[in-house]
C-alpha positions as CSV (number, residue, x, y, z in Angstrom):
1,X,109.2,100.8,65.4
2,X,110.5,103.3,68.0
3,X,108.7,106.0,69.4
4,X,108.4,108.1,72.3
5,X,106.0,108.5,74.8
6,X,106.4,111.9,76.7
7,X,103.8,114.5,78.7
8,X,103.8,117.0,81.4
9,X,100.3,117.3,82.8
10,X,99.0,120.5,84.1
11,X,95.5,120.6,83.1
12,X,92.8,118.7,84.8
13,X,90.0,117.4,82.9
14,X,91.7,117.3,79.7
15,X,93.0,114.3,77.5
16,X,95.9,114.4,75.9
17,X,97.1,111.4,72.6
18,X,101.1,110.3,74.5
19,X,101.1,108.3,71.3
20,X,100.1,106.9,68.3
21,X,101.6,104.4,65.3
22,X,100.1,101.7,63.5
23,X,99.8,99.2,67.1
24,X,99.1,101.4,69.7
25,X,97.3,104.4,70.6
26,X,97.8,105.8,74.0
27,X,96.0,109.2,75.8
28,X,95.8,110.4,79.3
29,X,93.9,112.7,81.9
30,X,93.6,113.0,85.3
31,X,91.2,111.4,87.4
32,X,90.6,114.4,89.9
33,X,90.4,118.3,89.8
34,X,93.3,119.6,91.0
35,X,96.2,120.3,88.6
36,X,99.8,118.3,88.9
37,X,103.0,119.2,87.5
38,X,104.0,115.6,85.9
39,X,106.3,114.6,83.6
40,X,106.4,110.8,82.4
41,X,108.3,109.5,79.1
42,X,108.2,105.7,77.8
43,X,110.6,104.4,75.2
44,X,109.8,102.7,73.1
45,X,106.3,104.2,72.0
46,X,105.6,100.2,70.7
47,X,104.4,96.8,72.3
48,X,105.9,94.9,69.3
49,X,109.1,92.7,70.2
50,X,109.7,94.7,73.4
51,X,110.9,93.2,77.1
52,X,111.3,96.3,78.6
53,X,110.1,99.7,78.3
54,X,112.7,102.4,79.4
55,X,110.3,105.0,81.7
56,X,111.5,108.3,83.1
57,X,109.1,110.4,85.7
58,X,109.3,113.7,87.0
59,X,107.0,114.7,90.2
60,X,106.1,117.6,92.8
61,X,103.8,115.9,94.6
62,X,101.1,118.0,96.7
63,X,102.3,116.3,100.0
64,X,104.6,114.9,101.6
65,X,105.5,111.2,100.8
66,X,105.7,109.4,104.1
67,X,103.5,106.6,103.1
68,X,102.7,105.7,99.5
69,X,100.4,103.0,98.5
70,X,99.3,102.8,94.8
71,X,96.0,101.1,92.9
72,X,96.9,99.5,89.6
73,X,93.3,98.6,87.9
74,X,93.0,97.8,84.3
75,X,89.9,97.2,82.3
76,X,89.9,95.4,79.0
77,X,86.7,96.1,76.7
78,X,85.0,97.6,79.6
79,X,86.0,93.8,81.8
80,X,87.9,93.9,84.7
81,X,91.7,92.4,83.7
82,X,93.9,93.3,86.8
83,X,93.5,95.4,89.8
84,X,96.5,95.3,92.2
85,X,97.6,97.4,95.5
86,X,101.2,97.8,96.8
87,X,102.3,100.1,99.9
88,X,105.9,101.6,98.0
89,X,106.3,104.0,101.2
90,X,105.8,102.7,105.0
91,X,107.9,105.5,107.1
92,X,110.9,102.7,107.6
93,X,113.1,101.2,105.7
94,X,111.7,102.0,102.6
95,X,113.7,101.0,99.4
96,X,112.4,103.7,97.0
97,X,113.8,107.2,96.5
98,X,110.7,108.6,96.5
99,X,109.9,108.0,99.9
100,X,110.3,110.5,102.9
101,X,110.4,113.3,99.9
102,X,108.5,116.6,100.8
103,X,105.7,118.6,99.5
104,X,107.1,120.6,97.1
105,X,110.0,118.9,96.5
106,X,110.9,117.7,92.4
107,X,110.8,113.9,91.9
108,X,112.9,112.9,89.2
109,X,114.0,109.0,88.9
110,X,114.0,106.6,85.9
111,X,113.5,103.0,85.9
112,X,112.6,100.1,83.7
113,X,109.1,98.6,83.4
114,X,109.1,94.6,82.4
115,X,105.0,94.8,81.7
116,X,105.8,94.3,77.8
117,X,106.1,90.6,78.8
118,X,102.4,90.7,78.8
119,X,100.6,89.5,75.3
120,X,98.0,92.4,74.6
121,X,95.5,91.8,72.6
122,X,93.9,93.9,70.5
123,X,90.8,95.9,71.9
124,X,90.4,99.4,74.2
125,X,91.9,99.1,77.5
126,X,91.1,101.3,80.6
127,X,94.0,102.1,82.9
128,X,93.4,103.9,86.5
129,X,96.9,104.6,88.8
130,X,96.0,106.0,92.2
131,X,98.7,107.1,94.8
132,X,97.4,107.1,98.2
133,X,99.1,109.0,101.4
134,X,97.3,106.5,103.9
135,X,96.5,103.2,103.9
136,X,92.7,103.4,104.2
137,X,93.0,104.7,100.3
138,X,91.2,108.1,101.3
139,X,93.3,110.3,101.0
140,X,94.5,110.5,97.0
141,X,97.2,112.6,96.0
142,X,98.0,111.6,92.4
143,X,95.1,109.3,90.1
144,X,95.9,109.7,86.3
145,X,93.5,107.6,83.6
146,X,94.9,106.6,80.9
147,X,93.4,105.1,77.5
148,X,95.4,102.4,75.7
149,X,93.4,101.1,72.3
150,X,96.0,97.7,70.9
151,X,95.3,98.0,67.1
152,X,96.8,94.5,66.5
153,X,96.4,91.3,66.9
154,X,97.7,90.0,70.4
155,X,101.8,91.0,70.9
C-alpha cells in the first residue's frame, strides 16, 4: 500500500490527520504558539515492507540557523521508547544545507529516512521534535507533536 504523507502547517494549536489506511494513522500540531510556514511529505504513507521512507521538507525558519540542535523523544503507550539529542549546526564545518541559512530564508531539501527498519508494534505513540538555536535547549525555534497510532501487529 502506497500513500502519501503531506502538510503545510500554519495554524498553532490545531491537529491535523497526515494519514490514515488500514496500519497507520498519523496527525500533527505544534508544540508552541507561534505559527510556522512548514511543509513535510513522507512516501510511502505505510510501515509495511518498507526500508526507507522518501521525506521532502520545506522551511522558513524564524531565525537564523547558525546552530541547530534537535530533541527526538518518542513515547509508546504513554512509556518513554527513545529520547535522543544531536547538534546538526555548530557555526563550522557543518555538513548540512541547512546550516548558516537566514531568517527568512526558504528551506527546501529532501532526504531519505531508514527509521522503517524499526519493528512497530501496534499501540499509540507520542512523537515530540524540538529544534533548538543554542545549546542550552532554551531557545526553541521549531517543536511539532505528532500522533502516530500502529493498527497492526508489530511491522
Amino acid at each position: 500500500m502506497f500513500g502519501l504523507f503531506f502538510f503545510i502547517l500554519f495554524t498553532p494549536g490545531v491537529s491535523e490527520l497526515l494519514c490514515t489506511s488500514s496500519e497507520l494513522e498519523v496527525s500533527y500540531t505544534f508544540c508552541d504558539s507561534t505559527a510556522h510556514d512548514f511543509m513535510f511529505n513522507l512516501t510511502p504513507c505505510s510501515i509495511m515492507n518498507k526500508s526507507v521512507w522518501k521525506a521532502a521538507l520545506m522551511w522558513i525558519p524564524r531565525s537564523d540557523i547558525t546552530f541547530l540542535k534537535v530533541v527526538f523523544n518518542v513515547w509508546f503507550d504513554n512509556a518513554k521508547a527513545l529520547h535522543w539529542k544531536e547538534v546538526l549546526c555548530s557555526g563550522a564545518d557543518d555538513e548540512y544545507t541547512v546550516c548558516g541559512m537566514l531568517k527568512g530564508e526558504t528551506i527546501v531539501t529532501t532526504f531519505d529516512i531508514k527509521g522503517a527498519r524499526t519493528k512497530f508494534p501496534k499501540g499509540n505513540y507520542n512523537i515530540i521534535l524540538q529544534g533548538f538555536s543554542d545549546d542550552s535547549e532554551n531557545n526553541m525555534i521549531m517543536c511539532l507533536n505528532f500522533t502516530m497510532i500502529v493498527k497492526q501487529g508489530a511491522f
